[in-house]
ZATI-329444 format. One record per atom (N, C-alpha, C): x, z, y; residue in three letters. Coordinates in steps of 0.02 Angstrom, whole numbers, plus 50000, padded with zeros to 5 digits. Each point is the difference from the previous one (the first is absolute). Layout:
BEGIN
XZYAla...
***
This chain:
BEGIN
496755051050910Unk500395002549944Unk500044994549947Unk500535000849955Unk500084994249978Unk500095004049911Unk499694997949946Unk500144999649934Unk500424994949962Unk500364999949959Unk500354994949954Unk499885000549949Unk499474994549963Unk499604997149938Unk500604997649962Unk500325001749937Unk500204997449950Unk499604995349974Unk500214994649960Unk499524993949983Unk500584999349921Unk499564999449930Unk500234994849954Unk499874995849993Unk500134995149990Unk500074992849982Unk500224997149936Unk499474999949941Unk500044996449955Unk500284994549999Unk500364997149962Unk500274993550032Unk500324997149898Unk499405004849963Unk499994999149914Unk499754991349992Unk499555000450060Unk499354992449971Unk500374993750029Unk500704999350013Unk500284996150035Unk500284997049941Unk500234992750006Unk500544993049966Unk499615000049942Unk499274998050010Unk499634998449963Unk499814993650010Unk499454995249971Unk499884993650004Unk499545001850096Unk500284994750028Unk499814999450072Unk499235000250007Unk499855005350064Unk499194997149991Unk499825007049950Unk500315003549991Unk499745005149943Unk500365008050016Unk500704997450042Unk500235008250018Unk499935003150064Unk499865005149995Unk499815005750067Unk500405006049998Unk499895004250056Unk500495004849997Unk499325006149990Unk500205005850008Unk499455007250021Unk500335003950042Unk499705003150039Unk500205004650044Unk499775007750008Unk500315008149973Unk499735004250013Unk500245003850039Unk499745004250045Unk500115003850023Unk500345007749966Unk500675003850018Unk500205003649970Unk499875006450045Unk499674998950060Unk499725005050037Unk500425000850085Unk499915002250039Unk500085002450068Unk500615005049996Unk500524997250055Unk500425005350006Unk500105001850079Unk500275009450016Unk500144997050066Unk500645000250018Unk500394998849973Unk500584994550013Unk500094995549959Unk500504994950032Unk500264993049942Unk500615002949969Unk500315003850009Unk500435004749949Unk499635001849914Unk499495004550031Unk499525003249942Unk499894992749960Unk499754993850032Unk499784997049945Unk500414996350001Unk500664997849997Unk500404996949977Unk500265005749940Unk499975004650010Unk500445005549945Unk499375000749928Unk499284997450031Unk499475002049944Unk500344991049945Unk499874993750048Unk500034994649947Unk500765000749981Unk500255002150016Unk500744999949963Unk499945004649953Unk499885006349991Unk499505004749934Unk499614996449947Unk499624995650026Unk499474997249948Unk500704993149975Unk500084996550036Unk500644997849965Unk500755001149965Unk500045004250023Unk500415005449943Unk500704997750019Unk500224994350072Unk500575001450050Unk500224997950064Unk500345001850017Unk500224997650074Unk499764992950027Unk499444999150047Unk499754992750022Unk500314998950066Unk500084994550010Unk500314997650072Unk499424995850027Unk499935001750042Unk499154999850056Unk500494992950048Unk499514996250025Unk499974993950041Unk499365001350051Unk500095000050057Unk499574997850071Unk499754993049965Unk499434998450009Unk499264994049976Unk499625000250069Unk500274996550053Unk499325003250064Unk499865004449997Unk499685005750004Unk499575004650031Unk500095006649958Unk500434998349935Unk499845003449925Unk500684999149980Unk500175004549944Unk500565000049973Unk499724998749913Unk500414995849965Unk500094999249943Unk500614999049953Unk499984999349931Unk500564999649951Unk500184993749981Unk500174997549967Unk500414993849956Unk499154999749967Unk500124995849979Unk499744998949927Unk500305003149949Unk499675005049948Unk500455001749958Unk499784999649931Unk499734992349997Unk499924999649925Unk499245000649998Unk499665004550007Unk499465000549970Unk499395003550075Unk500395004650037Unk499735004250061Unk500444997650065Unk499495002550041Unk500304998350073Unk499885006050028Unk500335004550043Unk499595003750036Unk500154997050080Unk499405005250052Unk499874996750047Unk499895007250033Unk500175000450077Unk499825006950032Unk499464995950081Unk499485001250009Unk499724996550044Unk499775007550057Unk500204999650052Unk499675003650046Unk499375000350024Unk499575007550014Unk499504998349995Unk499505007550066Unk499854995850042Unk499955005250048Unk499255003249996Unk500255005850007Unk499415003950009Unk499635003950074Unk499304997850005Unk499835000550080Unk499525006849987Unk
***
């Protein structure tokens, strides 16, 4: 069986002096579909995101400040 992990991605600590910026990553929780959590980060972002295949995972643009990320995640 398979779960789909929403992921944020800080992406605030970036185009800073080199050597000094990082990103963060939280978890926005387990879904069981990639519907459900594509419809949750588009909620917390407040509109319509257009998702990209990344290998294995689906993610967004860069949008300034957040990234989101949907990673599959199987359960045995």
């Amino acid at each position: 069986m398979n779960v789909y992990e929403l992921i944020y991605e800080d992406l605030s600590r970036l185009g800073r002096t080199m050597g000094t910026e990082y990103t963060t990553e939280s978890s926005l929780g387990l879904f069981n579909n990639i519907d459900d959590a594509k419809l949750e980060a588009e909620k917390q972002y407040g509109k319509k995101l257009k998702w990209f295949k990344s290998g294995k995972h689906l993610c967004t643009n860069d949008l300034g400040y957040v990234m989101y990320h949907i990673k599959i995640r199987g359960v045995k």
